[in-house]
C-alpha positions as CSV (number, residue, x, y, z in Angstrom):
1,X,3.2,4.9,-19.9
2,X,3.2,1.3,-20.2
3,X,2.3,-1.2,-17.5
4,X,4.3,-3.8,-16.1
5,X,1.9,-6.8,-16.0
6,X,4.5,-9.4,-14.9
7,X,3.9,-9.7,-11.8
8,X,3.9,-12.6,-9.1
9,X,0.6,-11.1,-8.0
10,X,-1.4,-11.5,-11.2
11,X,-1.2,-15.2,-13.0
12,X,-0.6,-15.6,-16.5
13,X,-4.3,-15.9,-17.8
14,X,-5.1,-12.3,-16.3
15,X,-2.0,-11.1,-17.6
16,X,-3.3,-12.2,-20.9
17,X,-6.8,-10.6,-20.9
18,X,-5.2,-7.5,-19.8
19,X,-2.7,-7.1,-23.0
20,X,-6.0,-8.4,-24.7
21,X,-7.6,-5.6,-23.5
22,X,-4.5,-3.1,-24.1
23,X,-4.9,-4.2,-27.5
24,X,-8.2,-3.0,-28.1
25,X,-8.6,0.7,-30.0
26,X,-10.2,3.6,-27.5
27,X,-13.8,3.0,-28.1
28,X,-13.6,-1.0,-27.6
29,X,-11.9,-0.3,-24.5
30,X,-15.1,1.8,-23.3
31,X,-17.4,-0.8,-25.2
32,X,-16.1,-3.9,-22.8
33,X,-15.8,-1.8,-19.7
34,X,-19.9,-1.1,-20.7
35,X,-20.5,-4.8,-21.3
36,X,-18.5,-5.6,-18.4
37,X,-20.6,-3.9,-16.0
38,X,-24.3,-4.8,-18.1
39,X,-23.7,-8.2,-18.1
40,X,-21.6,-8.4,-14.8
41,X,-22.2,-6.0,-12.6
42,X,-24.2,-7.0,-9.9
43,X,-21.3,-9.8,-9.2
44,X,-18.1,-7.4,-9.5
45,X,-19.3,-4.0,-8.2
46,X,-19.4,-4.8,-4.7
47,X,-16.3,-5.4,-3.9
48,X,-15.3,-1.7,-5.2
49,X,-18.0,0.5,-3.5
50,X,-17.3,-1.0,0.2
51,X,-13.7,-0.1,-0.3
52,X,-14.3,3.1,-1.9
53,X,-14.5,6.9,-1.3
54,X,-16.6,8.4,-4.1
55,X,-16.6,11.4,-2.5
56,X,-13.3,11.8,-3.5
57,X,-14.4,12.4,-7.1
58,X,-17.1,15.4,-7.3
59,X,-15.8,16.4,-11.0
60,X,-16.2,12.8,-11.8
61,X,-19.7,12.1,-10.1
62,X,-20.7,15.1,-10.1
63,X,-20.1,17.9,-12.8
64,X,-19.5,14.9,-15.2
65,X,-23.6,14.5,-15.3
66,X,-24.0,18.1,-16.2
67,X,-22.3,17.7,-19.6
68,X,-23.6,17.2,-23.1
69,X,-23.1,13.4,-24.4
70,X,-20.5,14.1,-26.8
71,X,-18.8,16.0,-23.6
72,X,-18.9,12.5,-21.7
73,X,-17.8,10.4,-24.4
74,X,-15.0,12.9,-25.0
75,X,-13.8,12.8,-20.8
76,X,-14.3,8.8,-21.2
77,X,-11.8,8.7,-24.2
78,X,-9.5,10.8,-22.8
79,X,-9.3,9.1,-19.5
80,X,-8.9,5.4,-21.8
81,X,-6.1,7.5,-23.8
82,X,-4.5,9.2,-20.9
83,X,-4.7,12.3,-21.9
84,X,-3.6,15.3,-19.9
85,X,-7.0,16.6,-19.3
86,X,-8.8,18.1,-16.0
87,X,-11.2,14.9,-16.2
88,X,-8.2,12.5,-16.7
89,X,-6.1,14.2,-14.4
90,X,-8.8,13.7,-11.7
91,X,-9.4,10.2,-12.3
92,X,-5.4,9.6,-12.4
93,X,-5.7,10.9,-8.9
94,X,-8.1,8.0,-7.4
95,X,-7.1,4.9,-6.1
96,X,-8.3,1.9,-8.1
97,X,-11.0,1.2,-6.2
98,X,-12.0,4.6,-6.6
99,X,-11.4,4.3,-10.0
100,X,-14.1,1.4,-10.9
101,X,-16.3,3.5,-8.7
102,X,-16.4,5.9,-11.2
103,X,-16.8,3.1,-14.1
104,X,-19.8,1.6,-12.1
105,X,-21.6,5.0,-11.2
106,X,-21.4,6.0,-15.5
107,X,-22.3,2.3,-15.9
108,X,-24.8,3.1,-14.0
109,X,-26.4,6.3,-15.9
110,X,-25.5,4.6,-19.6
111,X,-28.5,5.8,-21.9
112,X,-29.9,8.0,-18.9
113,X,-27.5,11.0,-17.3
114,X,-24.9,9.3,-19.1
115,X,-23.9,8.7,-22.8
116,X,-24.8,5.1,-24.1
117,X,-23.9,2.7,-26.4
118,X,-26.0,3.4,-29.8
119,X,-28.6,0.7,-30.0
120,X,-27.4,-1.0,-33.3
121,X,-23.7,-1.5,-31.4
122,X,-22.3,-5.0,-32.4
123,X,-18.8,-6.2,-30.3
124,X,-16.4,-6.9,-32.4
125,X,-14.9,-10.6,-31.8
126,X,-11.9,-9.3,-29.5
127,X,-14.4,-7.6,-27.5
128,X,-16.3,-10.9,-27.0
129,X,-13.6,-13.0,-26.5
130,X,-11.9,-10.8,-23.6
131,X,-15.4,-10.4,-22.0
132,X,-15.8,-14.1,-22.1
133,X,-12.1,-14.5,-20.6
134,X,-13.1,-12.0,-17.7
135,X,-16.9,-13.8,-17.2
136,X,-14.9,-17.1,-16.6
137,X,-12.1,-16.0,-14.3
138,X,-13.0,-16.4,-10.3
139,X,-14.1,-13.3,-8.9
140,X,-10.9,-12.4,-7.0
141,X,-9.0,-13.0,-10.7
142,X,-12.1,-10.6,-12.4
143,X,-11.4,-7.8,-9.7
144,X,-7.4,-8.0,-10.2
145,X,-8.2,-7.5,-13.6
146,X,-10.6,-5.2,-13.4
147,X,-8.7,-3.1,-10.9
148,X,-5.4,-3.1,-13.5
149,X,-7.9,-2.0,-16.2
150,X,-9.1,0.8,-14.2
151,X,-5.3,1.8,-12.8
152,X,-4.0,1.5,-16.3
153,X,-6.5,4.4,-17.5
154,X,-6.5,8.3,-16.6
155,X,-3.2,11.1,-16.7
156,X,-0.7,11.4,-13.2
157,X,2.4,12.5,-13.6
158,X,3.3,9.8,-10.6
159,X,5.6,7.4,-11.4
160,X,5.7,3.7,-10.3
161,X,8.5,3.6,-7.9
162,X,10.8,0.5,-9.3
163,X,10.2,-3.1,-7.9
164,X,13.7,-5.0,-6.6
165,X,13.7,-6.5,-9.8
166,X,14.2,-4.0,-12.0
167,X,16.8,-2.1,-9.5
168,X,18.6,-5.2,-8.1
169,X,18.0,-2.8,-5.0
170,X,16.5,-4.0,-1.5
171,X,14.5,-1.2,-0.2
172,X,15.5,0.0,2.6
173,X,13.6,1.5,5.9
């Protein structure tokens, strides 16, 4: 599935750092989301706890912790790649601000109850470059980003229902 990032409700800069990010392989993805959080998260996670039901998620904050480290890393590239898995299709179910609940409570456990990054990890360039990008955007611009990242990630067999634009169809009550 691909997302539609041209919208009136994201500017052009985050609609770059998001294709930046869409361009990333798998585990670079999962290496920003990590730096994201270590380097930023005490500015960017409250806005998504307050409006967020982790209880919602039990297999992901929950039975997620009981599972080996190669387990986790396999769930977290799965969910990145979209692949129909009972993991994935959980996470596909949350709401975005769900969603980076999830990212913030395995942020959280990194190199504890949850896999971490090995200790000799360099980011590439790309990497640094988008997590500059995101560092520098206002913090309602680092949450819309943030929040596509998040929604752009997991399996749901949902569809989008079309905007106006692409229907040439008013909605209709």
């Amino acid at each position: 599935m691909t997302f539609n990032t041209d919208s009136q409700l994201l500017s052009e800069k985050e609609q770059k750092i998001f294709q930046a990010y869409s361009d990333l392989g798998i585990d670079d993805r999962l290496a920003l989301l990590y730096l994201i959080y270590e380097q930023m998260g005490k500015a960017i996670t409250p806005a998504a706890p307050a409006a967020a039901e982790p209880e919602l998620a039990p297999v992901l904050l929950g039975d997620f912790y009981q599972l080996g480290k190669d387990e986790q890393l396999k769930i977290m590239r799965d969910i990145v790649n979209r692949e129909d898995t009972e993991y994935s299709r959980a996470y596909g179910g949350l709401t975005e601000n769900n969603q980076l609940v999830v990212w913030y409570a395995w942020a959280q456990g990194m190199g504890d109850t949850v896999v971490g990054m090995p200790n000799n990890y360099q980011p590439t360039e790309a990497i640094n470059s988008a997590l500059k990008a995101i560092k520098d955007l206002e913090f309602q611009e680092q949450i819309s980003v943030l929040r596509l990242v998040a929604g752009s990630m997991g399996y749901s067999e949902v569809q989008p229902i079309p905007s106006q634009a692409e229907t040439g169809k008013t909605s209709s009550l």
